[in-house]
Backbone as CSV, one residue per row, in Angstrom:
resi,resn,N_x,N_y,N_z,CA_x,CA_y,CA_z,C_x,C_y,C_z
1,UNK,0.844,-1.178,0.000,0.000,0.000,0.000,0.891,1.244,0.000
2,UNK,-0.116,2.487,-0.673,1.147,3.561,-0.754,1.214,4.612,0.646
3,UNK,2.451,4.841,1.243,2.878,5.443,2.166,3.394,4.929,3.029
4,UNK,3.745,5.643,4.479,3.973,5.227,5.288,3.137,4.260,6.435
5,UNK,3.272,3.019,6.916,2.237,2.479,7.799,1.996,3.046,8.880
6,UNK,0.594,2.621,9.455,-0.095,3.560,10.496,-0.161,3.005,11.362
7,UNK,-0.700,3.928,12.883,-0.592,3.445,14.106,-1.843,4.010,14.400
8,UNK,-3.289,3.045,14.536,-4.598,3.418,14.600,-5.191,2.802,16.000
9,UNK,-6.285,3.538,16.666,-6.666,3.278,17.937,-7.906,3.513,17.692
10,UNK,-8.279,1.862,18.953,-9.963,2.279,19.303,-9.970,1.966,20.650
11,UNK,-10.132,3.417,21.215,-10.539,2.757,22.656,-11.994,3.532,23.088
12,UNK,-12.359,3.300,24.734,-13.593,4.014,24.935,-14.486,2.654,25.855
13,UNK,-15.416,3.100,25.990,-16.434,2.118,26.323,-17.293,1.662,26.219
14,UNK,-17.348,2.162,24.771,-19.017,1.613,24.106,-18.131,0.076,23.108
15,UNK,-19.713,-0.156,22.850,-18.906,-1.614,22.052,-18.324,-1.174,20.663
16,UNK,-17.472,-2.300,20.044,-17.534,-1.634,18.526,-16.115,-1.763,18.398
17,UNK,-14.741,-1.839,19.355,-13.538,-1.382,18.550,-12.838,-2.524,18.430
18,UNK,-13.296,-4.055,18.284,-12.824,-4.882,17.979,-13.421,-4.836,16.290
19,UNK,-14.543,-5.083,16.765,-15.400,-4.493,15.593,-14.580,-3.763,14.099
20,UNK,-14.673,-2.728,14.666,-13.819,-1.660,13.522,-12.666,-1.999,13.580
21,UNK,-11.664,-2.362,13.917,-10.781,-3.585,13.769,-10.791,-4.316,12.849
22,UNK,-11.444,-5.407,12.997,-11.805,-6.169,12.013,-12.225,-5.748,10.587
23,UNK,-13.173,-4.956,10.604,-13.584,-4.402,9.695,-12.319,-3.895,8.408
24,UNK,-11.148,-2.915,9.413,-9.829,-2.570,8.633,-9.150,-4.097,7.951
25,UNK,-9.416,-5.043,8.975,-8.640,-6.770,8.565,-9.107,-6.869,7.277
26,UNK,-10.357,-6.453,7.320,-11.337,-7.480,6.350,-11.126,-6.428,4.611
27,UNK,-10.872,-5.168,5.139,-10.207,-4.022,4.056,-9.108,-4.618,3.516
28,UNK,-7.736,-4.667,4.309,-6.623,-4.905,4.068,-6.792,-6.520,3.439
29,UNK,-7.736,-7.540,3.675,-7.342,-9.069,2.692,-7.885,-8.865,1.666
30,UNK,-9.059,-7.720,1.499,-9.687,-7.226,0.320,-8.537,-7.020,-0.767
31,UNK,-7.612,-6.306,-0.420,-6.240,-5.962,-1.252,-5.299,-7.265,-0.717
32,UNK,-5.478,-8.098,-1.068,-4.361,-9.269,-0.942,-3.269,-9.087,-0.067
33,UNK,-3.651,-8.184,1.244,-2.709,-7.759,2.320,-3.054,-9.150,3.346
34,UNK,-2.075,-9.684,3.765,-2.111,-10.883,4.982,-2.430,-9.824,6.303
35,UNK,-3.131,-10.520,7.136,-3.182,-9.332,8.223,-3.263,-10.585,9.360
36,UNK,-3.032,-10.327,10.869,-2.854,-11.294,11.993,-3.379,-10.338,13.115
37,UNK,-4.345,-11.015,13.551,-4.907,-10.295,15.169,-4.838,-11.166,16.203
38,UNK,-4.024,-10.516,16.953,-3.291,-11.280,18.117,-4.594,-10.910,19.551
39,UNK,-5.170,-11.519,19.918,-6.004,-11.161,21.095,-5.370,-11.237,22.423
40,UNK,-5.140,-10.076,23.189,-4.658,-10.600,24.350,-5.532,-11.502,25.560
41,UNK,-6.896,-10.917,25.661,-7.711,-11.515,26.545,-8.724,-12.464,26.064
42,UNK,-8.385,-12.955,25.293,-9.301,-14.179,24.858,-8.930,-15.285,24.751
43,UNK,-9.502,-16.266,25.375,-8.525,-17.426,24.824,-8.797,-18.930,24.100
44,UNK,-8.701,-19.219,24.194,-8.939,-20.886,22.600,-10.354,-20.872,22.969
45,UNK,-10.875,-21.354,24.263,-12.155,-21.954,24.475,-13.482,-20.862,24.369
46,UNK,-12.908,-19.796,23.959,-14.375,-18.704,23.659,-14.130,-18.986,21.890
47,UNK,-15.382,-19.166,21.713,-15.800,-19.247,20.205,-16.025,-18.026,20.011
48,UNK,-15.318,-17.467,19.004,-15.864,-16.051,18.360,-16.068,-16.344,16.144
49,UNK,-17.339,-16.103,16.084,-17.954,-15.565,15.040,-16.789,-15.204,14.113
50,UNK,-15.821,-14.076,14.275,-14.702,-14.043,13.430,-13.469,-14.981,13.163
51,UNK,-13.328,-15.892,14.288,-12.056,-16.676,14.180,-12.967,-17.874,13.294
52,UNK,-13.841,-18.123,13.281,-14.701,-19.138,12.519,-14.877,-18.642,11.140
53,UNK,-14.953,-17.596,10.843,-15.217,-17.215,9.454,-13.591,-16.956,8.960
54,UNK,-12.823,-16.708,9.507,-11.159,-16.389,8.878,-10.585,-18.105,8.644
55,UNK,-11.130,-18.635,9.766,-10.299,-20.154,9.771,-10.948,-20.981,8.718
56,UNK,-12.665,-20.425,8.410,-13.639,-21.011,7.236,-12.872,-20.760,5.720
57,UNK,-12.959,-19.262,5.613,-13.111,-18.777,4.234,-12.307,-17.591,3.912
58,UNK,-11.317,-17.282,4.797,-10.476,-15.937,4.648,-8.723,-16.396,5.326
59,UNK,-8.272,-17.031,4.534,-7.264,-17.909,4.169,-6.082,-16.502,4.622
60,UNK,-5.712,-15.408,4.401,-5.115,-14.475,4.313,-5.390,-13.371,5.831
61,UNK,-6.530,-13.842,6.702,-6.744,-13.282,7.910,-6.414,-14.455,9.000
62,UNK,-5.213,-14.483,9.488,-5.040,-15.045,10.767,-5.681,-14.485,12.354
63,UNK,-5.927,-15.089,13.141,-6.725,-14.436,14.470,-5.953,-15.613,15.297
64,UNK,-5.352,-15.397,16.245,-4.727,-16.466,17.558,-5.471,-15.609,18.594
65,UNK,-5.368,-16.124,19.759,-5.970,-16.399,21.132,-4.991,-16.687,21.963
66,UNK,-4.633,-15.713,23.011,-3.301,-15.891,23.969,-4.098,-15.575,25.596
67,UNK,-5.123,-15.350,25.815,-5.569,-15.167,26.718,-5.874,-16.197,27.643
68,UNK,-6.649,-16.120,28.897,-7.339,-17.322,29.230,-8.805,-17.311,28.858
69,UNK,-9.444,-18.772,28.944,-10.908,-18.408,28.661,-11.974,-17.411,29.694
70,UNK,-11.365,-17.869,30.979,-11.956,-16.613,31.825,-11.900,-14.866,31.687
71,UNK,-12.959,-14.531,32.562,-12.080,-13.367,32.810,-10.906,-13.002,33.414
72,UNK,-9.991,-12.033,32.733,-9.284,-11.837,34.138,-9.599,-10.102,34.639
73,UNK,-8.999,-10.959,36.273,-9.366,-9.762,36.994,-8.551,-8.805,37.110
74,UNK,-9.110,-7.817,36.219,-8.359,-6.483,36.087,-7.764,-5.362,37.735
75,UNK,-7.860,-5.682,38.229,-7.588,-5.177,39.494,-6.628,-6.023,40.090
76,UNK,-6.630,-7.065,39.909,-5.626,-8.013,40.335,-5.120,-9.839,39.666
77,UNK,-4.374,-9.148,38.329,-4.372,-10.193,37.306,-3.283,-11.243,37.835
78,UNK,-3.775,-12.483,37.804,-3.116,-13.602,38.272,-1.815,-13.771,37.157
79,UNK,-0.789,-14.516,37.545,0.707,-14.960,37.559,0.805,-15.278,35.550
80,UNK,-0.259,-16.091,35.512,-0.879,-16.782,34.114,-1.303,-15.842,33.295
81,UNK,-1.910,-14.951,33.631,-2.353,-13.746,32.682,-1.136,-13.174,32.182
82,UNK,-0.546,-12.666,33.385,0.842,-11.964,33.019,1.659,-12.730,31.803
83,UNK,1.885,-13.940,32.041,2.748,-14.711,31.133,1.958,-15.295,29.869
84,UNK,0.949,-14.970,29.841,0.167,-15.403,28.650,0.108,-13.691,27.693
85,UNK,0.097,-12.361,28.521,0.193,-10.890,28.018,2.010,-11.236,27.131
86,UNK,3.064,-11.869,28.035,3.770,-11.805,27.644,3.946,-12.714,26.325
87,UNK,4.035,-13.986,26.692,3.886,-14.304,25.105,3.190,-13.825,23.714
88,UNK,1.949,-12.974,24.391,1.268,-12.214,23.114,2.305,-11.184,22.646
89,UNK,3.384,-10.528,23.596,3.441,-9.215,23.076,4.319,-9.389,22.254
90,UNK,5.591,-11.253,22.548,6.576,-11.506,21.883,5.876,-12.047,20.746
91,UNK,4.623,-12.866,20.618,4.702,-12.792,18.855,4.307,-11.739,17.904
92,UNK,3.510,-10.356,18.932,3.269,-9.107,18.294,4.439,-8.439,17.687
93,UNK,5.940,-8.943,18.424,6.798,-8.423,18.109,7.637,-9.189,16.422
94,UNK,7.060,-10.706,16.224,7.841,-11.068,15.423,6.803,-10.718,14.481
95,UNK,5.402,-10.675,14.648,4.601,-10.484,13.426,4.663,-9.316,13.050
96,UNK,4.922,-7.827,14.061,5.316,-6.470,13.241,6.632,-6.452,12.817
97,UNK,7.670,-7.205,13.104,8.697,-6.752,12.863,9.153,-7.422,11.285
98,UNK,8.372,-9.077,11.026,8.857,-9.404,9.825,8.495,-9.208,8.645
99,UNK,7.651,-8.009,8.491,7.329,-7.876,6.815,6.476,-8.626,6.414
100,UNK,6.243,-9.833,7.096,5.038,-10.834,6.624,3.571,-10.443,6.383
101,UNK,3.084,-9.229,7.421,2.065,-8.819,7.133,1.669,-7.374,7.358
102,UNK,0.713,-6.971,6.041,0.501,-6.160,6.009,-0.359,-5.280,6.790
103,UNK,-1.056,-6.425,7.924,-1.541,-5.185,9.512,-1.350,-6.085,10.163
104,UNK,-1.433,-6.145,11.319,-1.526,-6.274,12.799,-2.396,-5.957,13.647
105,UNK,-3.159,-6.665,13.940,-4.163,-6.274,15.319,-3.881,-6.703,16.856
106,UNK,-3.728,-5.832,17.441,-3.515,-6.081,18.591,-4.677,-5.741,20.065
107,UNK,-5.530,-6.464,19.757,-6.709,-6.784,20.373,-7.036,-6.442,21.812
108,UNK,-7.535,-5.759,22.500,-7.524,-5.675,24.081,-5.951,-5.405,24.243
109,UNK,-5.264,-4.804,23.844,-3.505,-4.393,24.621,-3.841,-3.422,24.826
110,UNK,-5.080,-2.458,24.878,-4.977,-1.123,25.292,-5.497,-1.788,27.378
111,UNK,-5.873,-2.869,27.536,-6.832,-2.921,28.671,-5.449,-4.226,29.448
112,UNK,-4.495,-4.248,28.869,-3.011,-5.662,29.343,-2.451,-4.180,29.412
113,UNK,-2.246,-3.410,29.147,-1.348,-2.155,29.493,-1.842,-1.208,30.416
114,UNK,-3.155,-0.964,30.345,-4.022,-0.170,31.641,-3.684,-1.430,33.169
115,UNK,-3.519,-2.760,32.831,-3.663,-3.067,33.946,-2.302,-3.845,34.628
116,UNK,-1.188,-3.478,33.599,0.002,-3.833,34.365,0.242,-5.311,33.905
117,UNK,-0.345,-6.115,32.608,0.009,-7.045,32.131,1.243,-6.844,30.886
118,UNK,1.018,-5.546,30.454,1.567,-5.235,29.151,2.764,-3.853,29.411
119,UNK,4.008,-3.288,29.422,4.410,-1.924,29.843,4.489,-1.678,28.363
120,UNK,3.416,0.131,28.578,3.423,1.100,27.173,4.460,1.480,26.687
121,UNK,5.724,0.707,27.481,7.308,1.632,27.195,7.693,0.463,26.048
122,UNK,7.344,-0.651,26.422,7.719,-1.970,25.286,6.763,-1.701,24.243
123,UNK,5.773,-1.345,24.175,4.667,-1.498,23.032,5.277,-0.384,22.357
124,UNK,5.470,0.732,23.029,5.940,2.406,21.720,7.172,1.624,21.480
125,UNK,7.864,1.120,22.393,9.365,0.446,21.493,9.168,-0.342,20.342
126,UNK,7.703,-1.393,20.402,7.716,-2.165,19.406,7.046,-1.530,18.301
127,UNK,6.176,-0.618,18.327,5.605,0.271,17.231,6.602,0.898,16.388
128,UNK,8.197,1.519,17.304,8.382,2.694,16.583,9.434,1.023,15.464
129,UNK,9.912,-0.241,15.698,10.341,-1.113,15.461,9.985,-1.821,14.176
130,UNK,8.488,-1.319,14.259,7.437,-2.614,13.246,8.017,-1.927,11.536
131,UNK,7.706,-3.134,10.975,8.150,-2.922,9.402,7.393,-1.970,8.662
132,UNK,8.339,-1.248,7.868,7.877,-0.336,7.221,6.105,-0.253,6.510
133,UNK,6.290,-0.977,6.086,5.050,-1.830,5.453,3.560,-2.320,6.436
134,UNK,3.862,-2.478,7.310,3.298,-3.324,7.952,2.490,-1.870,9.142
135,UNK,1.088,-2.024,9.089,-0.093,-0.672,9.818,-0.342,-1.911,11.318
136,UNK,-0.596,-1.144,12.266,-0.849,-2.279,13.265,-2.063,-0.841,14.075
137,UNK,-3.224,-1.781,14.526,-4.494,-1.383,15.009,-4.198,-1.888,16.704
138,UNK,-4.612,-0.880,17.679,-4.646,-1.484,19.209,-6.041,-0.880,19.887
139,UNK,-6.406,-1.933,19.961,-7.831,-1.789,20.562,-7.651,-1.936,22.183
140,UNK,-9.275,-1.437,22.784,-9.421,-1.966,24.177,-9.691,-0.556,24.768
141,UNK,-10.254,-0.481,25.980,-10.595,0.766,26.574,-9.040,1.141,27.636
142,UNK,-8.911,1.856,27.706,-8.243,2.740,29.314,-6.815,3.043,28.045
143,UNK,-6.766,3.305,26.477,-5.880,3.762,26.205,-4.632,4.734,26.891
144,UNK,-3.285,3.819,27.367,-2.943,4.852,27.469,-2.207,5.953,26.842
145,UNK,-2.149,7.466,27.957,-1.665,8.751,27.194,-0.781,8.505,26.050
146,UNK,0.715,7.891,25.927,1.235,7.994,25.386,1.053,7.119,24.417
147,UNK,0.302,6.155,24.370,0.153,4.836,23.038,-0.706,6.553,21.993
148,UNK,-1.721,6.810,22.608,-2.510,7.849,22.128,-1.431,8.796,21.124
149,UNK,-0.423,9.348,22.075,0.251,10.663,21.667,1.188,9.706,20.287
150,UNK,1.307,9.143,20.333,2.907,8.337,19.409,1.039,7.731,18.146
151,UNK,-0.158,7.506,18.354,-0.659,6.603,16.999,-1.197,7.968,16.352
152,UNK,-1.004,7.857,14.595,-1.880,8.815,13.863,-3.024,8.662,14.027
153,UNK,-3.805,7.963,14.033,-5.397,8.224,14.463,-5.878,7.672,15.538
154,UNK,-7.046,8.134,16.545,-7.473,7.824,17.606,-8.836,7.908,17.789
155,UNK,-9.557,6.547,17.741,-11.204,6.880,17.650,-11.693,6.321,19.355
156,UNK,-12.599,7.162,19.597,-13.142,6.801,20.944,-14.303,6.679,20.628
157,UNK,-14.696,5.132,21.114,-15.959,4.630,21.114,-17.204,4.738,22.235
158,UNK,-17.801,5.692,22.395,-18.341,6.327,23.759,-19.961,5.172,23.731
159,UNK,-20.130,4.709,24.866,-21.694,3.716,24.977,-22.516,4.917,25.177
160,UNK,-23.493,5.014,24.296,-24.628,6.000,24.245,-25.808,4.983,25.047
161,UNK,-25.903,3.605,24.747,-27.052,2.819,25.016,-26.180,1.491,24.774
162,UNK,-26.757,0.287,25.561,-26.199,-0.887,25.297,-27.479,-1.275,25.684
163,UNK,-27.697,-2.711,24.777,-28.913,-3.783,25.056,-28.681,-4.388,26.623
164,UNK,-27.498,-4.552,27.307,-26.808,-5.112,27.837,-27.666,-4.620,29.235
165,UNK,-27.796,-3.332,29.685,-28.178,-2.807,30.271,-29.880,-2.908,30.643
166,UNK,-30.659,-3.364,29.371,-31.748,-3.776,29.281,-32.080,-4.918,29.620
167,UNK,-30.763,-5.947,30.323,-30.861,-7.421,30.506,-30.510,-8.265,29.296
168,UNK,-30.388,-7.963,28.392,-30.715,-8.466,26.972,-28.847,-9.243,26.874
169,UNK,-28.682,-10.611,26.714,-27.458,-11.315,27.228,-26.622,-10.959,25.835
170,UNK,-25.430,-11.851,25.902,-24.537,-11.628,24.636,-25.058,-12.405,23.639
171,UNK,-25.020,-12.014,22.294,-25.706,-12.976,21.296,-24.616,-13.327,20.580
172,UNK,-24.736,-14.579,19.574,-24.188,-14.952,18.861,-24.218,-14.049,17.194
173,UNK,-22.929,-13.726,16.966,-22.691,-13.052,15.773,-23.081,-11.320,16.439
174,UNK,-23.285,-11.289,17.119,-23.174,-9.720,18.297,-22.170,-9.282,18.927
175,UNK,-22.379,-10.417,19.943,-20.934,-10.158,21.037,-19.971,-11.022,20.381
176,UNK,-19.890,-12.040,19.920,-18.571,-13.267,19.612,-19.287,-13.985,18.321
């Protein structure tokens, strides 16, 4: 693609910035760009709607799962989280750094860096690092300041209304 690659953000607290995420994935295989979204907080045993349709029929969109299947608790993330943030951030590092693909998603690292799984000093190291070529997307709410100040664009996803709130549970092809 022509120019320099980008450093794009969705954070906030309405739903949507995995979402628009994807959406850029699904742009970039449109143009025969390979793209890889690394999830930090998700892990093998949650079925998501997108890793089923990339692993189906979109040969050129990779999606891995480094998380656990639980939640983790953001206030006080267990030993396993930590070392599961870490292995995500080392293959974030070989997938921006080798030219292999043309984006990168890096899934929930805005919410492994708000909570002390991820340090923003390694992630701007690995951004300013990543291949010329190669645009990488970081989603998740509690962006922090400086991921913000160092990416060219920054969208905040604000919850005006959620079904969620109405009782109304997670649906399939909605939430996952």
């Amino acid at each position: 693609m022509e120019g320099e690659s980008l450093v794009l953000v969705y954070t906030g607290n309405g739903k949507g910035k995995t979402t628009a995420a994807l959406g850029l994935a699904l742009r970039q295989v449109g143009w025969d760009r390979k793209v890889l979204v690394i999830q930090f907080m998700k892990g093998k045993g949650n079925v998501h709607g997108e890793r089923m349709a990339a692993e189906r029929y979109l040969p050129l969109l990779e999606i891995e799962q480094h998380g656990r299947d639980e939640f983790v608790d953001l206030k006080n993330p267990a030993q396993l989280d930590v070392e599961l943030a870490r292995k995500a951030l080392r293959r974030a590092e070989e997938a921006l750094t080798s030219g292999e693909y043309g984006m990168v998603v890096l899934d929930e690292i805005n919410v492994a860096m708000a909570t002390g799984l991820v340090d923003p000093k390694e992630v701007l190291d690995l951004l300013d690092r990543r291949h010329k070529n190669t645009d990488v997307v970081l989603t998740g709410r509690y962006c922090p300041k400086e991921i913000e100040d160092r990416a060219d664009m920054v969208s905040e996803v604000k919850e005006v209304k959620h079904h969620f709130r109405q009782g109304i549970p997670a649906r399939k092809g909605i939430e996952y």
